[in-house]
C-alpha positions in Angstrom: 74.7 -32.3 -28.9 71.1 -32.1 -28.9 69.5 -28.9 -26.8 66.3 -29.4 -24.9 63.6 -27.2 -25.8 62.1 -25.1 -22.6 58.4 -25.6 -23.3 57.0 -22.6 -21.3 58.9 -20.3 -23.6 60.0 -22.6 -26.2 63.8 -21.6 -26.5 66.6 -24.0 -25.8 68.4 -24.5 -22.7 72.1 -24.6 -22.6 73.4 -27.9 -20.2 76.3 -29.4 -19.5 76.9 -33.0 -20.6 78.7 -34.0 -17.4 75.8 -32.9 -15.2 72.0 -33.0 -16.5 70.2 -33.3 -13.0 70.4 -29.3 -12.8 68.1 -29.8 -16.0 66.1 -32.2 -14.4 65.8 -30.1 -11.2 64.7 -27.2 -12.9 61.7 -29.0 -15.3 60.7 -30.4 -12.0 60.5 -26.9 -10.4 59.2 -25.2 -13.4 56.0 -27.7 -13.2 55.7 -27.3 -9.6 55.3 -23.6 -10.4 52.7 -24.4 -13.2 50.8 -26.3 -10.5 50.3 -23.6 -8.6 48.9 -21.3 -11.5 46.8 -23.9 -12.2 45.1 -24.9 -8.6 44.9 -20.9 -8.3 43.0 -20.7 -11.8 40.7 -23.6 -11.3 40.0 -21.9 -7.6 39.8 -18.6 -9.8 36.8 -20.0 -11.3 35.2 -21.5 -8.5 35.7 -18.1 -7.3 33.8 -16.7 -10.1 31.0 -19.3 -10.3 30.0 -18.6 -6.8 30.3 -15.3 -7.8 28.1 -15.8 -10.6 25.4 -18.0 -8.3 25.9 -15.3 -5.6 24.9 -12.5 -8.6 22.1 -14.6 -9.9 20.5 -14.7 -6.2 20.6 -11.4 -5.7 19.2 -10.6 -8.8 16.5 -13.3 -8.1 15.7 -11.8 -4.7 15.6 -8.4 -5.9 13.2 -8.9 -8.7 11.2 -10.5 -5.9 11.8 -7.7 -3.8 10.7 -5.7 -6.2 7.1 -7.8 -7.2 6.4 -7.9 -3.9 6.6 -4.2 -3.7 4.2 -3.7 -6.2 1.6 -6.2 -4.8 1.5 -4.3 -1.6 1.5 -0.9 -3.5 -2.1 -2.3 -5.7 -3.4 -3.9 -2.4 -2.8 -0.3 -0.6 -4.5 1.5 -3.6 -7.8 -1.4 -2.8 -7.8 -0.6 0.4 -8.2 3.3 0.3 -10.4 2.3 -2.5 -12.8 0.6 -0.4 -12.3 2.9 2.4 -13.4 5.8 0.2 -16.3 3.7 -1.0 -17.2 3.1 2.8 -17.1 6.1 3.8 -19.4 7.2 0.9 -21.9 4.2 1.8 -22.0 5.4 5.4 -22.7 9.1 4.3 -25.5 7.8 2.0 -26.9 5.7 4.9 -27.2 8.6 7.0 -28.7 11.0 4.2 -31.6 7.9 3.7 -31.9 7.4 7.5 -32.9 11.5 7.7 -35.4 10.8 5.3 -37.0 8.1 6.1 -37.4 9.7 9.6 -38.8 12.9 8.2 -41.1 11.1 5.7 -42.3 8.8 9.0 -42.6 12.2 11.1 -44.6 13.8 8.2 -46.6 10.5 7.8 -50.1 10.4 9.5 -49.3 6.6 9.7 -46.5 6.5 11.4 -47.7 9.5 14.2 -47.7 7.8 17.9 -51.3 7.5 19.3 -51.8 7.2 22.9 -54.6 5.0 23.0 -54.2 4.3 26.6 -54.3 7.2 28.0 -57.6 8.2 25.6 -59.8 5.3 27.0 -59.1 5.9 31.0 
């Protein structure tokens, strides 16, 4: 009498010669429990690789995130650049205004004549 060799574990199984459809039975059951393991791996990595595409998004919209950040932060630091340079310009516009009023006030020129009233 020949034993059958379990393949999942590889040692033999004892059967009866009268009756070999418990043998049957059970190979039949034992791959219907592989199947399972199997359709739960395979949705075990599908799992994972939208796990992985998930990770890889996020990592994608955080670097992003992050550039973005530092785009606004440099166009903040031109801004209150150029609002410190306006501010400046504005000052020095008044400072030359002053002056060239005084110079004009100071100027022979420039001093208002009332010629009207002078020749009534």
């Amino acid at each position: 009498m020949e034993l059958p060799l379990d393949e999942e574990d590889g040692t033999f199984t004892n059967i009866s010669l009268a009756d070999d459809s418990e043998y049957r039975s059970r190979k039949r059951s034992s791959k219907v429990e592989r199947a399972p393991t199997t359709m739960m791996n395979a949705d075990m990595d599908a799992v994972e690789a939208e796990n992985q595409v998930e990770l890889e998004e996020k990592t994608r919209l955080i670097n992003q995130v992050l550039e973005l950040q530092h785009t606004l932060e440099d166009l903040s630091a031109r801004v209150d650049a150029v609002k410190e340079e306006n501010l400046k310009l504005k000052s020095e516009n008044q400072v030359l205004g002053q002056y060239i009023e005084n110079l004009m006030s100071a100027s022979s020129v420039f001093q208002t004549t009332d010629t009207k009233s002078k020749r009534k």
